[in-house]
C-alpha positions in Angstrom: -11.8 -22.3 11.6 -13.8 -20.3 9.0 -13.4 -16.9 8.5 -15.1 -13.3 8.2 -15.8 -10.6 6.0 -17.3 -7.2 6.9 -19.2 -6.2 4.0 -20.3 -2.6 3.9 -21.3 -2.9 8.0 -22.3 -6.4 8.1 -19.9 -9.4 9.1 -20.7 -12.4 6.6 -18.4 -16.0 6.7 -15.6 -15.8 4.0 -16.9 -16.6 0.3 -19.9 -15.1 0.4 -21.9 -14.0 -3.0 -22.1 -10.4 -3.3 -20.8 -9.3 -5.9 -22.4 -9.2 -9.2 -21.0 -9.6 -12.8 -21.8 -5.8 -13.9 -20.0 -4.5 -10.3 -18.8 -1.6 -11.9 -15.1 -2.5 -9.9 -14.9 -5.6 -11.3 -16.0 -4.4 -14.9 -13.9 -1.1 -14.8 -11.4 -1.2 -12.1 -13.0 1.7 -10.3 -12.3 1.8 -7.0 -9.6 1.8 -4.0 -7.9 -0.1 -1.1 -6.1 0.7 1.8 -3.8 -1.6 3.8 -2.9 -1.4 7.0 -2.2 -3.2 10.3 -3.8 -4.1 13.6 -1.6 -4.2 16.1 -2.4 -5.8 20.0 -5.9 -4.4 19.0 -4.7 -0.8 17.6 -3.9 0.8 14.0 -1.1 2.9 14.3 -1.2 6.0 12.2 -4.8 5.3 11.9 -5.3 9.6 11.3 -3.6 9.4 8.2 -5.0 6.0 7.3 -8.5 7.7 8.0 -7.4 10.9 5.7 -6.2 8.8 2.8 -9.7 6.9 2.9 -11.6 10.3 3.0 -9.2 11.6 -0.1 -9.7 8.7 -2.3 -13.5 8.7 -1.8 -13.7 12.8 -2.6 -11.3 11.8 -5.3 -13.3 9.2 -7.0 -16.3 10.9 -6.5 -18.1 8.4 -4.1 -21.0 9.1 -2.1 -21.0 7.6 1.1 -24.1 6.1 2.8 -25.3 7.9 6.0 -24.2 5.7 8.8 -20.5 5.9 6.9 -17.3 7.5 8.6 -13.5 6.8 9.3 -14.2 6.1 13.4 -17.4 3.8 12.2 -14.7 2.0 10.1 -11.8 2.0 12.5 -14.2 -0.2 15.0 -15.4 -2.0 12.0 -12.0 -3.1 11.4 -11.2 -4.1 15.3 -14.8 -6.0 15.3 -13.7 -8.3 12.4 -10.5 -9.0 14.0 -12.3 -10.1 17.4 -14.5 -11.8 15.5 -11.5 -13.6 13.6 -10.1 -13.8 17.1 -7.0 -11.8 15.7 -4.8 -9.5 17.7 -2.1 -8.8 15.2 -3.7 -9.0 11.4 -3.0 -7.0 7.9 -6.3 -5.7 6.6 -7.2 -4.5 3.3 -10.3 -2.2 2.9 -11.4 -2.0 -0.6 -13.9 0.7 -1.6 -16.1 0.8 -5.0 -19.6 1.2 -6.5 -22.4 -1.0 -7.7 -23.3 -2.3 -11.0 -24.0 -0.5 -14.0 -22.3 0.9 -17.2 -20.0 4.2 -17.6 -22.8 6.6 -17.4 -24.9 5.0 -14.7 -25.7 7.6 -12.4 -27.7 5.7 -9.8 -24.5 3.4 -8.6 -22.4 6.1 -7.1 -23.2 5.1 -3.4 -20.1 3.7 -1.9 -19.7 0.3 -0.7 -16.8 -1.7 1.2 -15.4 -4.7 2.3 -12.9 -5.5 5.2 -10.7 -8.3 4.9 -8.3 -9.6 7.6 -5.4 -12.1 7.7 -3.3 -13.5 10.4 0.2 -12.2 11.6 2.6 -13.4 13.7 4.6 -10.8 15.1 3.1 -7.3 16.6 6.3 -5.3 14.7 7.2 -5.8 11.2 10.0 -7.6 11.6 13.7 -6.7 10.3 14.5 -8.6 7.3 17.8 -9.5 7.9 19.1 -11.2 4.2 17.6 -7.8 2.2 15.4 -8.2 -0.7 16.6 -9.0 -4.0 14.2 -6.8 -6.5 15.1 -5.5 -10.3 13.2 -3.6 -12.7 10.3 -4.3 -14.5 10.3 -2.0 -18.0 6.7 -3.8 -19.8 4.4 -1.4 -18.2 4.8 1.8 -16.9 3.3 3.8 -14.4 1.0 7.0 -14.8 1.4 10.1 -13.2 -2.4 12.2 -13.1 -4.9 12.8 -10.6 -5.3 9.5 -9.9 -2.0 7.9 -9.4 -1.5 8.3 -5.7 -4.5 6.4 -4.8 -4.2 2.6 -4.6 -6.8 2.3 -7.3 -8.1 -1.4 -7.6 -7.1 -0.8 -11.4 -3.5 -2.3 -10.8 -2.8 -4.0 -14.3 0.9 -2.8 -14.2 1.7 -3.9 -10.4 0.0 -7.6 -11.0 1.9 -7.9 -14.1 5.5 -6.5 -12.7 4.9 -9.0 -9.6 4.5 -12.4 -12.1 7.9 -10.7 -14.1 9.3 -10.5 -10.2 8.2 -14.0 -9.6 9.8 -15.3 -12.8 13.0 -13.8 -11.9 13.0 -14.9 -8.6 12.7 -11.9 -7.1 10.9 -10.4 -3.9 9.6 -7.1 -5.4 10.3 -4.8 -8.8 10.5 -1.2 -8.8 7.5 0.2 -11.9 8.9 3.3 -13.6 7.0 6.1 -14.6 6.7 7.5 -18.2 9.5 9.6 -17.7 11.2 6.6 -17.3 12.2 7.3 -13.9 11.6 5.0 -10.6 8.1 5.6 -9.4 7.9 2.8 -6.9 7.3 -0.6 -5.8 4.9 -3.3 -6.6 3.8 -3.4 -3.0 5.6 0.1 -1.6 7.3 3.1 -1.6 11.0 3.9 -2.4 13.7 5.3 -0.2 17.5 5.6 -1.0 20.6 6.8 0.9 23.7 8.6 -0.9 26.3 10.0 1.4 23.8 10.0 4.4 21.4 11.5 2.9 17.9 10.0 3.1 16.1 10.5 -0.8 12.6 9.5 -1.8 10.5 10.8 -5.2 8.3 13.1 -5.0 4.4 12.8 -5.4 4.7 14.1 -8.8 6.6 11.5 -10.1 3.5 9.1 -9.6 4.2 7.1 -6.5 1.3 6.2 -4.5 0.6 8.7 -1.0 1.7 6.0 1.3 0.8 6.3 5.3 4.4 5.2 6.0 5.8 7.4 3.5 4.3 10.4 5.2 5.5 9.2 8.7 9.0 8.7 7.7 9.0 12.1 5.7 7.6 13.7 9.1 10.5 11.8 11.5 13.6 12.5 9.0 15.0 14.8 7.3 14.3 13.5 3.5 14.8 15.0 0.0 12.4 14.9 -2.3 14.0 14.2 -5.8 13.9 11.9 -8.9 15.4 9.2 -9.2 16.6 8.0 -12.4 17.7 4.2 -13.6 21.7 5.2 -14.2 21.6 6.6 -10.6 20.7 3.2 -9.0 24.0 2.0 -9.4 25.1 4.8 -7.3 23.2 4.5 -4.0 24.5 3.6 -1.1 21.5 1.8 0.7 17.7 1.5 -0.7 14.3 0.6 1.4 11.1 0.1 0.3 8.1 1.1 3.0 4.7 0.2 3.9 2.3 0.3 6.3 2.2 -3.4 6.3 5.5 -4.4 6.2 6.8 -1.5 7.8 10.5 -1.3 6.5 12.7 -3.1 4.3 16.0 -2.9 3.2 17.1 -4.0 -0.1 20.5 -5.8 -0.9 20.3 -5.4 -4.8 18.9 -4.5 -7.6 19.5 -5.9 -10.6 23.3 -5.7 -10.5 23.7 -3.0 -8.0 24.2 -4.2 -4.0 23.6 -1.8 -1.1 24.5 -1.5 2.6 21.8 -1.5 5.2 23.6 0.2 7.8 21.7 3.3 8.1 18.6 1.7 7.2 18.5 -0.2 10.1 19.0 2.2 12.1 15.6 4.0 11.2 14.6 0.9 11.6 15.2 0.8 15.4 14.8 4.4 15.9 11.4 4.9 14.6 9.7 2.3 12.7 10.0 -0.7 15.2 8.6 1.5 18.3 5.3 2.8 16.1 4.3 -1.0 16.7 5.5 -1.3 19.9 
């Protein structure tokens, strides 16, 4: 069956022309996204999805139209899904501008599109084997203004996912330029030494992620650096997303972890916010 696309308000059939060669997003890489899940016809932690949508816009300087805001797009979302007759889906909202060149002033008005995809289970589900991910050192990530927005510039994550891919493996962590872990290709990064639950702080350039805030909100987490020599050190590592919810990962390069603990957040407050 075909599929939908809401496009700035407006639900159009899946490969629609809209988008014109001098879209400043596909020129420039200006712009954001937000993923999320729909859940038995809900988005959990929708509040902070809605304030990490209303950040990135301020951020990026984006002028939204009139009819535009966060609960308008919350049942924007839900209406695609019941149009794509889906009760559990992973969505990706990605804002931008028009067309036009670096000084264009008359293309700041923001536009969108919704795009939904099928999944099977209401709750992320606990992947039991643990991911196998390593380091990818070609590209590094930035740490400014900009880099806790998932900014549709993502050069360094596209080409640390074909390295992952090569290597056979499911993710890679990006570092920063300090050389330090900044995060995943597709999440953030938690780590456990001697029960204590670690993840890096905003400055150290990982993106603001919904789940990230949840889990710093439920636990009692230190925010520190983490440096390459320490990963052979850890006892358990887990990656988190609003998508995927949580993950525990087996090894890293040479280093293997536990998931123990890790799966106990998972039962304790990560499986129930899908529930």
């Amino acid at each position: 069956m075909p599929g939908y696309i809401n496009y700035n308000g407006s639900i159009l059939p899946e490969g629609s022309s809209f988008i014109s060669p001098s879209n400043r997003s596909f020129r420039y890489g200006e712009g954001f996204y937000a993923s999320l899940r729909v859940c038995k016809d809900g988005i959990p932690l929708w509040d902070i999805h809605a304030t990490r949508v209303s950040e990135g816009i301020k951020t990026l300087e984006f002028q939204p139209p009139t009819f535009f805001s966060t609960e308008v797009l919350y049942n924007q979302i839900l209406k695609l899904c019941k149009k794509n007759h889906l009760h559990q889906a992973r969505i990706r909202i990605t804002f931008f501008q028009g067309a036009g060149g670096f000084f264009d002033a008359s293309s700041e008005t923001l536009e969108y599109i919704i795009e939904s995809w099928p999944l099977p289970n209401k709750v992320p589900a606990w992947n039991e084997n643990g991911l196998q991910i390593g380091l990818y050192t070609d590209g590094l990530k930035s740490i400014d203004t900009f880099s806790s927005l998932q900014t549709n510039n993502a050069l360094v994550h596209i080409m640390a996912a074909k390295f992952a891919r090569r290597n056979y493996w499911n993710d890679a962590l990006l570092l920063n330029y300090f050389g330090r872990i900044a995060e995943s290709v597709m999440a953030n990064v938690f780590w456990i030494h001697a029960s204590q639950i670690y993840t890096n702080p905003l400055n150290e350039g990982p993106i603001n992620g919904v789940l990230r805030e949840y889990v710093l909100a439920k636990l009692n987490v230190i925010e520190k650096p983490l440096s390459v020599d320490e990963l052979t050190k850890l006892d358990e590592m887990f990656l988190v997303s609003p998508v995927r919810g949580i993950q525990w990962v087996a090894s890293c390069n040479n280093s293997n972890y536990s998931c123990k603990q890790t799966e106990s957040i998972y039962k304790g407050i990560i499986a129930p916010l899908f529930s």
